[in-house]
Legacy VTK file of the C-alpha trace (Angstrom):
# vtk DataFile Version 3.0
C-alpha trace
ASCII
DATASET POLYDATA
POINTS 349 float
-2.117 -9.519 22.144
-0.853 -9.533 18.901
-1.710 -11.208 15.436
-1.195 -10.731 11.850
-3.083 -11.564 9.970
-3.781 -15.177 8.290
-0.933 -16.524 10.532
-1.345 -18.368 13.730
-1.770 -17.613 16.891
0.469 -15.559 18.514
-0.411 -14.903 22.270
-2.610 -16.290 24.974
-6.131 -16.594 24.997
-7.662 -14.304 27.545
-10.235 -15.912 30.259
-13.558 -14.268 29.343
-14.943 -13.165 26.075
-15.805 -9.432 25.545
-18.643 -7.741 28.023
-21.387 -5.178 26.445
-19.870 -2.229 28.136
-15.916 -3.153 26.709
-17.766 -2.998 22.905
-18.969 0.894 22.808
-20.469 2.156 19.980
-18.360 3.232 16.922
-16.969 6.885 16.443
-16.173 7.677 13.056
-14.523 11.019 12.126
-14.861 11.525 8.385
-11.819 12.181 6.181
-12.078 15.555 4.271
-13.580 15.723 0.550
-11.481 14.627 -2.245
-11.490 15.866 -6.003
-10.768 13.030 -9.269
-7.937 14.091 -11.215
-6.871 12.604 -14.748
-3.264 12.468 -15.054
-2.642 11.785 -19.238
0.866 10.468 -21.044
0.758 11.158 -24.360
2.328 8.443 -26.851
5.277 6.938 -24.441
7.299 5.264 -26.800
9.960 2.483 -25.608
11.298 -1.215 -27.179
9.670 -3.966 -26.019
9.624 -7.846 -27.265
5.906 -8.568 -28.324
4.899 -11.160 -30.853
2.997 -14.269 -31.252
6.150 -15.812 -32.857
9.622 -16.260 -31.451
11.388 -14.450 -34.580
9.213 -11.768 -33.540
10.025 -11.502 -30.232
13.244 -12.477 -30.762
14.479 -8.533 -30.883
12.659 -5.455 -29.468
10.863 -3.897 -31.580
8.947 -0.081 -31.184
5.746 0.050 -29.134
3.875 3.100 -27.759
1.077 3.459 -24.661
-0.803 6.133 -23.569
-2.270 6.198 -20.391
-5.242 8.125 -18.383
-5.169 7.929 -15.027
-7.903 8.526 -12.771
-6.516 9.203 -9.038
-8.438 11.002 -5.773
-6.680 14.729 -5.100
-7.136 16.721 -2.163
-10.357 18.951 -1.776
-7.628 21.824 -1.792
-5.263 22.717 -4.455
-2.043 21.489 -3.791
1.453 22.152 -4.923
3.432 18.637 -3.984
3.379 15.876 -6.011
2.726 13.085 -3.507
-1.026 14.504 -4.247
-1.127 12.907 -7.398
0.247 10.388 -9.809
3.887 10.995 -10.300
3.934 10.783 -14.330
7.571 10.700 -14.961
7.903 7.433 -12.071
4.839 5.605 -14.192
6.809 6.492 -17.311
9.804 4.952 -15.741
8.224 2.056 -14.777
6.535 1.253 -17.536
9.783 1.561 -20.230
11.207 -0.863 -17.327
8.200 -3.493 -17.579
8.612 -3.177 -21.525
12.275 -4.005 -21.403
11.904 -7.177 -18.704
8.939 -8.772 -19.924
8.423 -11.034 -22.841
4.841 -11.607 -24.090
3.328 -13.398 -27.002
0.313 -10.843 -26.738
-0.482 -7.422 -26.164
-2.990 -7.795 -23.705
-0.717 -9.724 -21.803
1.842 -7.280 -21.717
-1.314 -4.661 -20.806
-2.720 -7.038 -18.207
1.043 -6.771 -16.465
0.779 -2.825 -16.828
-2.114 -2.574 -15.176
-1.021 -4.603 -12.118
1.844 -2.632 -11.822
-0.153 0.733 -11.708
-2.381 -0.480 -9.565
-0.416 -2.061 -7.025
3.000 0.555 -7.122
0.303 4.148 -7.845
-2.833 5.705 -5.889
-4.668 5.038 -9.216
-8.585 4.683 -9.035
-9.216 3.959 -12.789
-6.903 3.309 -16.025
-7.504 3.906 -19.898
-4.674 1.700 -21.786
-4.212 2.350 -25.287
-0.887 0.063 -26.214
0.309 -0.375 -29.989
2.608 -1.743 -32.243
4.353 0.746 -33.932
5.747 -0.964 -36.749
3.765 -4.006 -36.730
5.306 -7.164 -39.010
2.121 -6.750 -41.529
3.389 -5.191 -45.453
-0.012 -4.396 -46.130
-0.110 -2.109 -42.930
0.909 1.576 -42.739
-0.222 2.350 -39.262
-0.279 1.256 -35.920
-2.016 -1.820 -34.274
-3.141 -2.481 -30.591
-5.719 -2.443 -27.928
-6.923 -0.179 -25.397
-8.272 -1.219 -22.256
-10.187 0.311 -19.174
-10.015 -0.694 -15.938
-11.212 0.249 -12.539
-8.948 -0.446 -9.350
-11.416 -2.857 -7.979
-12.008 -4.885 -10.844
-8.475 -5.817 -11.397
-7.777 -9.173 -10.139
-3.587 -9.321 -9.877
-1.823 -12.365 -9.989
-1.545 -14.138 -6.550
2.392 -13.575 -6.608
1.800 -9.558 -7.013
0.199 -8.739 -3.258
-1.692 -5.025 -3.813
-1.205 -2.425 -0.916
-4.353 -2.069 1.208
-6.853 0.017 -0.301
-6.549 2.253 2.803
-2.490 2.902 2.699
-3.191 3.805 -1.173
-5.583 6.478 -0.371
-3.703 8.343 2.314
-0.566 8.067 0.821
-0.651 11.287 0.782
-0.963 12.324 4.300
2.731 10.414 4.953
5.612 12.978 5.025
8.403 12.065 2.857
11.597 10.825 4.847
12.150 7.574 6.870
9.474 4.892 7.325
8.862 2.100 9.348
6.466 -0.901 8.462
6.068 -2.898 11.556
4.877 -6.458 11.127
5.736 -5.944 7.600
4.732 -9.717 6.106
5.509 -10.513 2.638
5.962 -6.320 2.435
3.193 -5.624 0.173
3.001 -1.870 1.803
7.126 -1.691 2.023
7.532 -2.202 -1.443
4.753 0.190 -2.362
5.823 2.865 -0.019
9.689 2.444 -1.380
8.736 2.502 -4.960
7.133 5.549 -3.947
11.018 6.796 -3.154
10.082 6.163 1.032
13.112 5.304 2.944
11.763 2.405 4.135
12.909 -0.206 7.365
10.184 -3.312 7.250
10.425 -5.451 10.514
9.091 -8.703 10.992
9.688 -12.526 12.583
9.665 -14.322 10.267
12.740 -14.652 8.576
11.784 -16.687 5.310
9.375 -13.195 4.302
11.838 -11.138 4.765
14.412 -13.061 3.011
12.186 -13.176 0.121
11.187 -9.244 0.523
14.470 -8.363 0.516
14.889 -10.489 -3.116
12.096 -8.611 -4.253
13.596 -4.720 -3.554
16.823 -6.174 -5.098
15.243 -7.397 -8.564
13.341 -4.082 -8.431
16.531 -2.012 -7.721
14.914 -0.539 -4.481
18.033 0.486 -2.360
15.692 2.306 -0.185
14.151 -0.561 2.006
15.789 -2.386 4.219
14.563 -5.841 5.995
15.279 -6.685 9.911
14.280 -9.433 11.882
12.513 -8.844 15.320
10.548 -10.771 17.431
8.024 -7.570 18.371
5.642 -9.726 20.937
9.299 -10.672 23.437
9.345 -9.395 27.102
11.627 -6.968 27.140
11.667 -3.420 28.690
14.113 -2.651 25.886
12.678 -2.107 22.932
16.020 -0.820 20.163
13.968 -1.178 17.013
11.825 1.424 17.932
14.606 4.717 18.435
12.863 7.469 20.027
11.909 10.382 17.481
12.933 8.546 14.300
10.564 8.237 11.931
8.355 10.552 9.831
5.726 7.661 9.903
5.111 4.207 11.327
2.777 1.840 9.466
1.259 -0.928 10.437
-1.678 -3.010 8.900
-3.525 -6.274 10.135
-1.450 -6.479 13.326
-2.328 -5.755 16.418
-0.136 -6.218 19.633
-1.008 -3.893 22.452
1.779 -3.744 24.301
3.872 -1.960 21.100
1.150 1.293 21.313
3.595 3.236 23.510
6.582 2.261 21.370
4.892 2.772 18.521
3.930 6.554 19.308
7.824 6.941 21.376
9.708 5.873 17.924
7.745 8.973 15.520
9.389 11.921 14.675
7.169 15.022 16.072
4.940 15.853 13.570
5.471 12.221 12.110
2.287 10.035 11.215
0.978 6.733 12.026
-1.170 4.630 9.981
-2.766 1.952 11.483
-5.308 -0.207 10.082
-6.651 -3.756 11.429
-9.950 -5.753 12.326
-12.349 -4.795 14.749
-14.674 -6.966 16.717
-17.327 -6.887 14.136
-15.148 -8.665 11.932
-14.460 -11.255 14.707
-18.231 -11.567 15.040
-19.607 -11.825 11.176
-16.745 -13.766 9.850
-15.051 -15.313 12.566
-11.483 -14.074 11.553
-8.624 -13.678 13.022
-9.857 -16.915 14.677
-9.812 -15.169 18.110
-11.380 -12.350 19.659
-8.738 -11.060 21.306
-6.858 -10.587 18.210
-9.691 -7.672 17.336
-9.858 -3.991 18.583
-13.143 -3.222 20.228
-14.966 -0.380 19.703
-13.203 3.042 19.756
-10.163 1.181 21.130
-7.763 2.420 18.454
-8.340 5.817 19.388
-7.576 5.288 23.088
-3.856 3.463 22.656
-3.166 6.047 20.620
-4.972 9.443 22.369
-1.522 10.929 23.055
-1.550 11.747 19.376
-3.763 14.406 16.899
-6.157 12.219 14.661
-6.262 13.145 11.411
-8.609 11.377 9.985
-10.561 8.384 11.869
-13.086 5.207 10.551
-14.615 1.683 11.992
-16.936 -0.203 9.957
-17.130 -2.383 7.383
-14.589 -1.355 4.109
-13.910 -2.521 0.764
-10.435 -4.718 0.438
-9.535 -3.787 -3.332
-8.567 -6.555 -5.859
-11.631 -8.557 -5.094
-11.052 -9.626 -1.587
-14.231 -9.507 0.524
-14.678 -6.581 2.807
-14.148 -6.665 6.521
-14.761 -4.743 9.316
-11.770 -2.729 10.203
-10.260 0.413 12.362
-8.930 2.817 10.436
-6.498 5.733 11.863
-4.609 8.421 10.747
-2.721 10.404 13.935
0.111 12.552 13.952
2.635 13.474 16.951
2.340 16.597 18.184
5.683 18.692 17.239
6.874 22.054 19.162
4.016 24.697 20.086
3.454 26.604 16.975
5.133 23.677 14.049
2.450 21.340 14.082
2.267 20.731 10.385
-0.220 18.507 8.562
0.023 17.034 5.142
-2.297 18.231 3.025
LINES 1 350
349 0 1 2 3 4 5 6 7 8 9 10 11 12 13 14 15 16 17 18 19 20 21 22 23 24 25 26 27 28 29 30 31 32 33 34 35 36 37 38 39 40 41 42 43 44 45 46 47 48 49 50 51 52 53 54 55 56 57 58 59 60 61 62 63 64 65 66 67 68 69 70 71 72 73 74 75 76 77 78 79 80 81 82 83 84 85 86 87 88 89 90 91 92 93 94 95 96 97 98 99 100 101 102 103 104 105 106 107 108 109 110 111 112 113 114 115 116 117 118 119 120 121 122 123 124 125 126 127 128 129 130 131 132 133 134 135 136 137 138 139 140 141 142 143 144 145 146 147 148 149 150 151 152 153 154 155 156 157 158 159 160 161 162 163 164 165 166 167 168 169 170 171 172 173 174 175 176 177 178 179 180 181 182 183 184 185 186 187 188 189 190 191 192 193 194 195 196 197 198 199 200 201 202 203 204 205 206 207 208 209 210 211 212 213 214 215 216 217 218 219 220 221 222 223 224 225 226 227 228 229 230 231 232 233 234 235 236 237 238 239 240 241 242 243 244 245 246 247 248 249 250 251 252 253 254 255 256 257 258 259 260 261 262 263 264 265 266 267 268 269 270 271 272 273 274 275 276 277 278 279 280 281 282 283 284 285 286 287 288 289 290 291 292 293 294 295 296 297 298 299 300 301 302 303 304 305 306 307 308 309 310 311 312 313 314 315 316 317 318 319 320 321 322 323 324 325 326 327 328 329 330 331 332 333 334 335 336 337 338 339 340 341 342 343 344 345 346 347 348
């Protein structure tokens, strides 16, 4: 069965709904500690066009930002920067916000900064403190601005901006850099974030009009490292060409769930590649009633059985926060790597 979801249905309804001994009782395997790091910039300076006027926004004028950055490390020390907040990308992105956008007001312009570091980083919590450096005022000999401080879960983003799962942002780090593929990508919420993260990324999908528009999307934001294909993944078919044996350091797949694809799924990782896999469980099914079918849920412990040929990692069902004020739901959430040759099995920290 498979189902993405919000969309429609997608397979057939099985004959019987689910018996008390199919729904066993949850296994969770807790992830290991994490540490809260603050990653600072320090007066980033760049021209942007800000200014309740048009003459003033009519040319770029000086502005500066610094930035605190709360983000969860590993409980170890570590020594690669995909555990933590690459600096020099945020200051890359946000001299490339300042140069695009055109606001009549600096909160506005902060308001965009924030969704961007939110949606694109594994940020937890934000300090803003944007400025005019040379405001238009001759009685003035300083700076003006705001600051502003944000946690991840109280930013609302604009509709248009889709957020990564809270899940994908906090074991981002447990991916090895290389090739991934997002399976039942959608509008590619987790392909952009994972390319912007500088992931080679493949997204895969059926329908062609998200892709389309995903592919749009990488273009305007100069992403050269995601690529779009269309596949129908729920086809009869022994042959299954978008998933190449030993390909990819890491499959991902969120809020889709079509049983049939485990084996291909597992076939298509590198060894030592991850999967990350996160959808609803039948808890969700039975307090909210969503996807609108049962079968469209994992049961109980399910998640680890398609995928026992593979070393969990880290392992959750229950009921988890969404992020960017969705509601919770009950979901299955797994982290599993491919065993590799005796004596190389490597993971992330």
């Amino acid at each position: 069965m498979g189902v993405k979801a919000g969309e429609g249905d997608k397979a057939d309804i099985l004959d019987a709904p689910p018996s008390s001994d199919w729904l066993t009782g949850p296994l969770p395997i807790p992830d290991n500690g994490r540490m809260t790091n603050k990653i600072v910039i320090e007066r980033l300076e760049f021209q942007g066009r800000c200014g309740v006027t048009p003459e003033e926004r009519r040319r770029p004028q000086p502005l500066a930002v610094d930035l605190e950055l709360d983000c969860a490390g590993p409980a170890v020390p570590s020594d690669d920067i995909t555990d933590t907040i690459d600096y020099a990308r945020v200051a890359e992105r946000v001299v490339e916000l300042g140069a695009k956008e055109e606001c009549a007001l600096l909160e506005t312009f902060a308001e965009k900064l924030l969704t961007v570091l939110f949606t694109e980083f594994p940020v937890e919590r934000a300090g803003i403190w944007l400025r005019k450096l040379a405001p238009p005022l001759t009685q003035m000999a300083g700076s003006v601005g705001i600051k502003v401080e944000r946690a991840r879960l109280a930013h609302h983003a604009p509709s248009s901006d889709q957020p990564p799962s809270r899940f994908v942002v906090q074991q981002l780090h447990r991916l090895p850099k290389g090739r991934v593929l997002d399976v039942a990508c959608g509008s590619g919420r987790h392909a952009l974030y994972l390319a912007g993260h500088g992931f080679d990324v493949e997204a895969i999908d059926r329908d062609a009009e998200s892709l389309a528009s995903l592919a749009a999307t990488a273009k305007q934001r100069h992403l050269q490292n995601l690529r779009v294909k269309q596949v129908d993944l729920e086809r009869t078919t022994d042959e299954r060409p978008e998933f190449p044996a030993n390909t990819y350091d890491a499959v991902v797949v969120c809020f889709y769930l079509h049983r049939p694809l485990f084996p291909w799924l597992i076939e298509a990782l590198k060894p030592n590649g991850v999967l990350l896999y996160e959808t609803f469980t039948i808890d969700n099914y039975f307090r909210y009633r969503h996807p609108r079918r049962w079968e469209f849920c994992l049961a109980h412990n399910e998640l680890l059985r398609l995928t026992s040929a593979l070393r969990v990692l880290s392992y959750d069902e229950g009921e988890h926060e969404a992020g960017q004020g969705r509601e919770p739901a009950f979901t299955a959430q797994l982290i599993a790597q491919k065993p590799g040759p005796v004596g190389q099995l490597h993971e992330s920290p």
